[in-house]
C-alpha positions in Angstrom: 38.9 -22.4 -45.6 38.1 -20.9 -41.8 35.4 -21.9 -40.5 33.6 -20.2 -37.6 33.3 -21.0 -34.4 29.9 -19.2 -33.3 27.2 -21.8 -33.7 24.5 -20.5 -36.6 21.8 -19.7 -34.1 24.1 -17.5 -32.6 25.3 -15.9 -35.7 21.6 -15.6 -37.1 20.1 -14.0 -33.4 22.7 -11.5 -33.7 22.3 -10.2 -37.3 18.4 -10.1 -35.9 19.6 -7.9 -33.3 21.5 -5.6 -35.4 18.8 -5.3 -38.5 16.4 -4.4 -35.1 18.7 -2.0 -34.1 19.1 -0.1 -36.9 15.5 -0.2 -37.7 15.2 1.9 -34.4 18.4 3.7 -35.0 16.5 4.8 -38.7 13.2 5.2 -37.3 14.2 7.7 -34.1 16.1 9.8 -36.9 13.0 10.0 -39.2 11.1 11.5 -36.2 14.0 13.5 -34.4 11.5 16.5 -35.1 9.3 15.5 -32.8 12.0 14.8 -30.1 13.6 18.8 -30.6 10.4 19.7 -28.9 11.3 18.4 -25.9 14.7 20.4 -25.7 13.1 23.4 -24.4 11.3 21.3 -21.1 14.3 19.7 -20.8 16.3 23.5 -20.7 13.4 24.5 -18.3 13.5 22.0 -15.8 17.6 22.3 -15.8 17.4 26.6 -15.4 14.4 26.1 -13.0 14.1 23.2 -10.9 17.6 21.3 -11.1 20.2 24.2 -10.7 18.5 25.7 -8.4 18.6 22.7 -5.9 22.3 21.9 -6.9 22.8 25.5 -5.6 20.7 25.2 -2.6 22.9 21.8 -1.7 26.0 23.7 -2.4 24.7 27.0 -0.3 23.7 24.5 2.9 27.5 23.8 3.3 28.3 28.2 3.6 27.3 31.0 5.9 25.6 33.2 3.1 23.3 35.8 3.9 23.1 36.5 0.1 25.2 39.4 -0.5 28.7 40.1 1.5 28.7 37.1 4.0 29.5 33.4 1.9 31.8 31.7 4.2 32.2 28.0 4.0 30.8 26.7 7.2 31.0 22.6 6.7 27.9 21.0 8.2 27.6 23.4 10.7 24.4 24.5 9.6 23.3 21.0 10.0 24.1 20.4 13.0 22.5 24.0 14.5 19.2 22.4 13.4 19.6 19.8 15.9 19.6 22.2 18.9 17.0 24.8 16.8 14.3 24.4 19.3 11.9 26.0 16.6 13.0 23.8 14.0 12.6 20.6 16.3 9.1 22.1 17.0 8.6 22.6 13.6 9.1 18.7 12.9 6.6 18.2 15.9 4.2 20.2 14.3 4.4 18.9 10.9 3.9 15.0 12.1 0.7 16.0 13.5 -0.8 18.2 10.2 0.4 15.3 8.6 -1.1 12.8 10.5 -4.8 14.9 10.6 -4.3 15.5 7.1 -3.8 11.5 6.2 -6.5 10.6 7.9 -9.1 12.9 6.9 -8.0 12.5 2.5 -7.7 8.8 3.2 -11.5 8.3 4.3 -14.1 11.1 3.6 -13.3 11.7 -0.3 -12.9 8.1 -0.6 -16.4 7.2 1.0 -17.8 10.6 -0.8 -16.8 9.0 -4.0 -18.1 5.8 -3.4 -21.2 7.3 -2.6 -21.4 9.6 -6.0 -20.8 7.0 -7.7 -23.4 4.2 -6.8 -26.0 7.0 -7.5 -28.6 5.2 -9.5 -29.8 9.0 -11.3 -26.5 9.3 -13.5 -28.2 13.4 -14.1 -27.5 13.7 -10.0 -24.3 12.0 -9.9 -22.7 14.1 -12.8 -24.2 17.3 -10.5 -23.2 16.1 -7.5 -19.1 15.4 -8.9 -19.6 19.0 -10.2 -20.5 20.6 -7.2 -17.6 18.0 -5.4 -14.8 19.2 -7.7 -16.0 22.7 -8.2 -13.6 23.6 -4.9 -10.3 23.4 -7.6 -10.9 25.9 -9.4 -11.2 28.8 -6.3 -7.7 30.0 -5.8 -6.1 28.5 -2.3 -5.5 32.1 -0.6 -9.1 32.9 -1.1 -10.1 29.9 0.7 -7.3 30.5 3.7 -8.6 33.7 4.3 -12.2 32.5 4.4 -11.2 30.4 7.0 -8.8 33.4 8.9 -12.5 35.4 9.0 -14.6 31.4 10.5 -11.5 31.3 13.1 -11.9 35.2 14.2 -13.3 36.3 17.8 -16.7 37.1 16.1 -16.3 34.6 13.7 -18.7 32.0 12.3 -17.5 29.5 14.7 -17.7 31.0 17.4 -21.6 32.6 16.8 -22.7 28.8 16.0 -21.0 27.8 19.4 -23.1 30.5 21.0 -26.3 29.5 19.1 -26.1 26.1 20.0 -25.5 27.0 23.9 -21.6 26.1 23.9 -20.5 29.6 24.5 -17.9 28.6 27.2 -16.2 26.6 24.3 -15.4 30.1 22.3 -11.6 30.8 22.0 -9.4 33.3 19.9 -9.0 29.9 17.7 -5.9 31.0 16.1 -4.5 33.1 19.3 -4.2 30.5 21.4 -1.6 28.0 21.8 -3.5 25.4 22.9 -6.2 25.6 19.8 -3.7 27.4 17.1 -2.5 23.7 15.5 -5.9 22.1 16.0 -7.2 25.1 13.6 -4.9 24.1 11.1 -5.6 20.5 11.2 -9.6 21.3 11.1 -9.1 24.1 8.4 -11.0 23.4 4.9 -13.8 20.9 6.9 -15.2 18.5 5.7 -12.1 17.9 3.4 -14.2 16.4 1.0 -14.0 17.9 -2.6 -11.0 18.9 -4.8 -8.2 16.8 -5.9 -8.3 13.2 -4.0 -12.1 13.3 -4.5 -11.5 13.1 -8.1 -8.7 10.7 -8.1 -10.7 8.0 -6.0 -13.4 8.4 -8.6 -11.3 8.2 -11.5 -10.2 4.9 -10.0 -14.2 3.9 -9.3 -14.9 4.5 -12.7 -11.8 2.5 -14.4 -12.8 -0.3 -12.9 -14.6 -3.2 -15.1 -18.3 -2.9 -14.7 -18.1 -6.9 -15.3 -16.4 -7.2 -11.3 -19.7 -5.5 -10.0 -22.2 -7.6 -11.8 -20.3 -10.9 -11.0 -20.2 -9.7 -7.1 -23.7 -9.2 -7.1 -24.4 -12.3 -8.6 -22.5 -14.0 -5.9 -24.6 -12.1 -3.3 -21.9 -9.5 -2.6 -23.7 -7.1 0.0 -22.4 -3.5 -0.3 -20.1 -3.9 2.6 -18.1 -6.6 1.4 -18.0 -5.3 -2.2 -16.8 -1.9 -0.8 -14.0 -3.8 1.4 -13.3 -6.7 -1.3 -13.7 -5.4 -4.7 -13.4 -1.8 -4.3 -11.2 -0.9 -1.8 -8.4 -3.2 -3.0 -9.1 -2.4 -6.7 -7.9 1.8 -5.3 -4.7 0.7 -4.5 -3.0 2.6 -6.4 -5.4 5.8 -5.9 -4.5 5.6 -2.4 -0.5 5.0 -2.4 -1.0 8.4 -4.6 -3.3 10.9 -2.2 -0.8 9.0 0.9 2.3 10.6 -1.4 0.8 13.9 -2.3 -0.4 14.6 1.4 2.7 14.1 3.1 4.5 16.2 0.7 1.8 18.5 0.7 2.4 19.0 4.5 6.0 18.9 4.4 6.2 21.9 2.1 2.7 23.4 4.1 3.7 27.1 4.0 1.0 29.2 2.4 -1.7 28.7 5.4 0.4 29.0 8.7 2.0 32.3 7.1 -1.7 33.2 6.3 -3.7 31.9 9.4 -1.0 32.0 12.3 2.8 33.2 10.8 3.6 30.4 12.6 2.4 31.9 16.2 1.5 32.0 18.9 5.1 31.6 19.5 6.5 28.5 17.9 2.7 26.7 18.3 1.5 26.1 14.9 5.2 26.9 12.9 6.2 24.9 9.7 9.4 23.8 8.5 8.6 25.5 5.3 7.5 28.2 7.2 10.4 28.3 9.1 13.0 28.0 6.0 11.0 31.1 5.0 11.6 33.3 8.1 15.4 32.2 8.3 16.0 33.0 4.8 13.5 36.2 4.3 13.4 37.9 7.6 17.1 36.8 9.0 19.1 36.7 6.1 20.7 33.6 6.9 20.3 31.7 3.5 22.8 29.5 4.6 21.2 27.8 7.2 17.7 28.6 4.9 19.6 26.1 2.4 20.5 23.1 4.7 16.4 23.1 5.7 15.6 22.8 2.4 18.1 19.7 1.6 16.9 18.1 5.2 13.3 18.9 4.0 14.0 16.7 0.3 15.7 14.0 2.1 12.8 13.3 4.0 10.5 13.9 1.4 12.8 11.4 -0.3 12.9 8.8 2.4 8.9 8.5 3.3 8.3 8.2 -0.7 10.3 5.4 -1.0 8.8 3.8 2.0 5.6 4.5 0.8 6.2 2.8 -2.4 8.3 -0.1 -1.1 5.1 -1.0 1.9 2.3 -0.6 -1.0 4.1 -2.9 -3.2 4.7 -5.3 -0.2 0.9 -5.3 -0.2 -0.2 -6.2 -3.5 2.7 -8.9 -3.5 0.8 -10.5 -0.8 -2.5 -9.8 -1.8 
């Protein structure tokens, strides 16, 4: 008689394993209805999101202008963008939208939620998110070219300047270099409603009410509850806005085209902006191509980073 040499335990944890297995293996057949749903996102994503950036990779490495020119060009295409001087200006630009933009989603809707939501009239606070997230559903163009019309010589700006008796500080906001980029960084003041308004206060609210009574109780002033109960509790909400504002201003393309195209000169351009005047007004899709694969790196890279220092944090925290 053979006997075998796998101890019982052994022998019994992998028939386990196997009965488990084809439990799942019977139970994903039962519901592979419910699965053939998500065929058609999947076809989607593939005709509409992945092919096109597989081309685009592929297209960075030819000179193609879209129709009769599709020469293979190497990485020639990336290395023009090193000596671009509007691209290089274009990366100058971007770090300081970027930067204006980080710190004014970081703070003001974050202390604008806080507020909201230690009203004590629950009536006034529901009124007051309203009126905070109302700004989301006006379309983005209509609110650019509000701002074109605040920015213009006899715009709204520059009548309060004069009413308040600083009419030597009136300037062709967007026709000047000096003020062009500023006006972008300013535009949709105070940058308070809309999306990262109502992700801080989703994260308020999904916190235990049982953290705030056992702060008060141990004389927690509104200060330190803010900084030591709040604040780290948003974690998460804030690694988020961080992530959708650098991409945000990475791919910023709608309002320079709108405000500025990018002018006076090179002043307030873009790379998006940029990739869009290569490709549409030059014809070189090429080139077009290898900006947009330089663009997803970096969009890539400062992701990752993001994640990787935020995790740091709550690991020491």
């Amino acid at each position: 008689m053979k006997i075998s040499s796998a101890p019982p335990r052994q022998l019994h944890g992998n028939s386990r394993n196997n009965q488990y297995t084809m439990r799942l293996t019977r139970r994903m057949w039962k519901s592979r209805q419910a699965y053939y749903f998500l065929v058609p996102i999947f076809v989607f994503l593939a005709l509409f999101k992945y092919e096109p950036f597989i081309i685009a990779f592929i297209k960075s490495l030819y000179e193609w202008n879209g129709a009769n020119v599709n020469q293979f060009v190497g990485l020639d295409n990336f290395y023009r963008m090193l000596s671009d001087p509007s691209f290089l200006t274009s990366l100058k630009n971007v770090v300081f939208l970027t930067i204006g933009a980080l710190l004014a989603n970081i703070t003001l809707p974050l202390i604008a939620a806080v507020m909201v939501y230690h009203l004590k009239s629950k009536e006034v606070a529901h009124v007051v998110r309203v009126l905070f997230i109302l700004p989301l559903v006006v379309p983005g163009i209509v609110v650019i070219r509000i701002w074109s019309t605040i920015y213009e010589q006899g715009g709204a700006l520059n009548q309060l300047l004069k009413l308040v008796g600083l009419g030597e500080y009136t300037h062709a906001w967007l026709g000047e270099q000096g003020t062009a980029l500023g006006s972008l960084i300013f535009y949709n003041f105070p940058w308070i409603g809309g999306i990262f308004f109502l992700l801080y206060m989703a994260g308020l609210m999904a916190i235990p009410g049982d953290l705030f009574e056992a702060g008060s109780m141990d004389g927690m002033t509104r200060w330190s509850r803010f900084w030591r109960l709040e604040l780290p509790m948003l974690k998460s909400q804030i690694k988020l806005v961080v992530m959708l504002t650098v991409i945000s201003q990475i791919q910023n393309f709608e309002l320079p085209l709108i405000l500025t195209n990018g002018g006076p000169g090179d002043a307030s351009l873009t790379p998006a902006l940029h990739l869009y005047n290569r490709a549409f007004t030059h014809n070189e899709l090429g080139y077009a191509s290898a900006i947009g694969v330089v663009l997803f790196l970096v969009i890539l890279l400062l992701t990752v980073i993001n994640n990787k220092f935020l995790k740091a944090t709550e690991s020491r925290d």
